[in-house]
DRENDO-1510 file (C-alpha; in Angstrom, 1 decimal, always signed):
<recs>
REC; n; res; u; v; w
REC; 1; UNK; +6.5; +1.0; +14.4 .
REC; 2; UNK; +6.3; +3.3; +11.4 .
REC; 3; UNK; +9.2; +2.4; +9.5 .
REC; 4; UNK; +7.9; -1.6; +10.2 .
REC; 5; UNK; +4.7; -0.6; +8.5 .
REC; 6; UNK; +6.6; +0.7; +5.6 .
REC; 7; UNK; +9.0; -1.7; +5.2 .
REC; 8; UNK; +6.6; -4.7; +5.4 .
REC; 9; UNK; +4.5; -3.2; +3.0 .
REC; 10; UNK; +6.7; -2.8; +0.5 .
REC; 11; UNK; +8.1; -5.8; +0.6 .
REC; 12; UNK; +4.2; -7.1; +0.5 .
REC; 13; UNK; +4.3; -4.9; -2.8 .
REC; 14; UNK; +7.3; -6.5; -4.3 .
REC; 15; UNK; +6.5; -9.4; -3.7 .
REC; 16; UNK; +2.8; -9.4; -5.1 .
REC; 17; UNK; +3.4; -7.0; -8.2 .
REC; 18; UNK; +2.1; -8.1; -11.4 .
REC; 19; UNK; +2.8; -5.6; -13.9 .
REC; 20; UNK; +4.5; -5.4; -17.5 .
REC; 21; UNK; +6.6; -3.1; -17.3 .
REC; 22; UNK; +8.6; -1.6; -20.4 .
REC; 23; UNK; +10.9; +0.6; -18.7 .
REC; 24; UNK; +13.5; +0.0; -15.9 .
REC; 25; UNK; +12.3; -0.2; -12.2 .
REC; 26; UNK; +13.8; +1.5; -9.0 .
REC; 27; UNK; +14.0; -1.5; -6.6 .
REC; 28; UNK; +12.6; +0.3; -3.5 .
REC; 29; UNK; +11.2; -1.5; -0.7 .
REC; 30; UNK; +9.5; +1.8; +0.6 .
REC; 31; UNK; +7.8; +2.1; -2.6 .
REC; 32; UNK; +5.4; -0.4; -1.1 .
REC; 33; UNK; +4.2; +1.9; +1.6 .
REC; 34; UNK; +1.0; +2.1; +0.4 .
REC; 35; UNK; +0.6; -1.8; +1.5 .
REC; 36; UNK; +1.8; -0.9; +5.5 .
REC; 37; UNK; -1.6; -0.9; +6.7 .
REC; 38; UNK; -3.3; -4.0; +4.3 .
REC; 39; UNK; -0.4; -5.7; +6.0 .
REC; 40; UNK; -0.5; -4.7; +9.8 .
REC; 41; UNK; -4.0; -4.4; +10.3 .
REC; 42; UNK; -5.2; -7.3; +7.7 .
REC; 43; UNK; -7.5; -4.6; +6.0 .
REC; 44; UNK; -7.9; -4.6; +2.3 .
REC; 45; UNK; -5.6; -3.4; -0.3 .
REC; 46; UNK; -5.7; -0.2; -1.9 .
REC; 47; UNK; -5.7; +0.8; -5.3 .
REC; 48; UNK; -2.5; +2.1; -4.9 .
REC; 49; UNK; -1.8; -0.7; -2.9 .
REC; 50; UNK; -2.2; -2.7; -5.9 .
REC; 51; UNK; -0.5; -0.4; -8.3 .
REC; 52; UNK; +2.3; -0.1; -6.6 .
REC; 53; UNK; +3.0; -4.3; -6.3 .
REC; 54; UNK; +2.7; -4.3; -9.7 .
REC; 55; UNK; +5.4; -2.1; -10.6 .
REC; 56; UNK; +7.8; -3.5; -8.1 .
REC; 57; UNK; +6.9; -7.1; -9.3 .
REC; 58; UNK; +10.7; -7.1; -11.4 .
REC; 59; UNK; +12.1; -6.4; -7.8 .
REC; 60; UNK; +10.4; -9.4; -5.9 .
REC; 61; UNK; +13.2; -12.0; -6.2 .
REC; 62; UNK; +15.6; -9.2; -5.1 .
REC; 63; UNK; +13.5; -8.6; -2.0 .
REC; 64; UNK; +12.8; -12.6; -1.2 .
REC; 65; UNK; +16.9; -12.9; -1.4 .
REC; 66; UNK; +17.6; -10.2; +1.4 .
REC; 67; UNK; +16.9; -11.9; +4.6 .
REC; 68; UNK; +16.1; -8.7; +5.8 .
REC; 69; UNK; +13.1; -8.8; +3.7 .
REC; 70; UNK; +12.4; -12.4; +3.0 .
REC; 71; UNK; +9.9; -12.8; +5.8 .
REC; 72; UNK; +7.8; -10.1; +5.0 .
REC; 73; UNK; +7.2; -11.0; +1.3 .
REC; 74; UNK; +7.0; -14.5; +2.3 .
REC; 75; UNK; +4.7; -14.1; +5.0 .
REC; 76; UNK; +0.9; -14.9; +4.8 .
REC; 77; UNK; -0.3; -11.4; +4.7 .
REC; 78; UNK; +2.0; -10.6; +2.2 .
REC; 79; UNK; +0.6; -13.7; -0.1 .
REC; 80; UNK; -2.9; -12.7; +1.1 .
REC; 81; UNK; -2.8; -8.9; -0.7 .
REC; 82; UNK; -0.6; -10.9; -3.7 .
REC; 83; UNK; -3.8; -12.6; -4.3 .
REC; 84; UNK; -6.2; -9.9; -3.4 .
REC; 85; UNK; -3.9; -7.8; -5.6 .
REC; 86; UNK; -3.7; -10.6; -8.9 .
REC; 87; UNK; +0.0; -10.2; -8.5 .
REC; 88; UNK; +1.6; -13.4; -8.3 .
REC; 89; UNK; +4.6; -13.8; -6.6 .
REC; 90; UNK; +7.7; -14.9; -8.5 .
REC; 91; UNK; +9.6; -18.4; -7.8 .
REC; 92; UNK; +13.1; -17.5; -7.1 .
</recs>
């Protein structure tokens, strides 16, 4: 249930990050962790939350391309801490 949680929060991250970034990005889909409970339990984001969206925004498309991933960044909650986040989430 743990490793759900992490992966469908990154992916949640990924998929709502918003973030200029100048340098390269480590695609990560368990850099979203942060997200794991906004999604499962439909709580708020976090800060980190947030921040850590934004800086795998570059990865997004990446993530909606793996269909081991594209439900969770597709999926309501995900679009729902997106917006909560102001990350919007890329057409691919």
């Amino acid at each position: 249930m743990a490793k759900f949680a992490v992966c469908v929060a990154t992916l949640v991250l990924l998929v709502l990050a918003e973030l200029h970034v100048s340098m390269a990005v480590t695609c990560a889909p368990t850099q979203l962790a942060p997200c794991a409970s906004a999604f499962s339990a439909a709580s708020p984001p976090s800060k980190l939350c947030c921040t850590k969206l934004k800086q795998q925004k570059p990865c997004l498309c990446k993530y909606i391309k793996n269909p081991s991933l594209r439900n969770y960044v597709n999926s309501p909650n995900a679009k729902k801490i997106a917006r909560i986040c102001r990350v919007a989430i890329p057409k691919c």
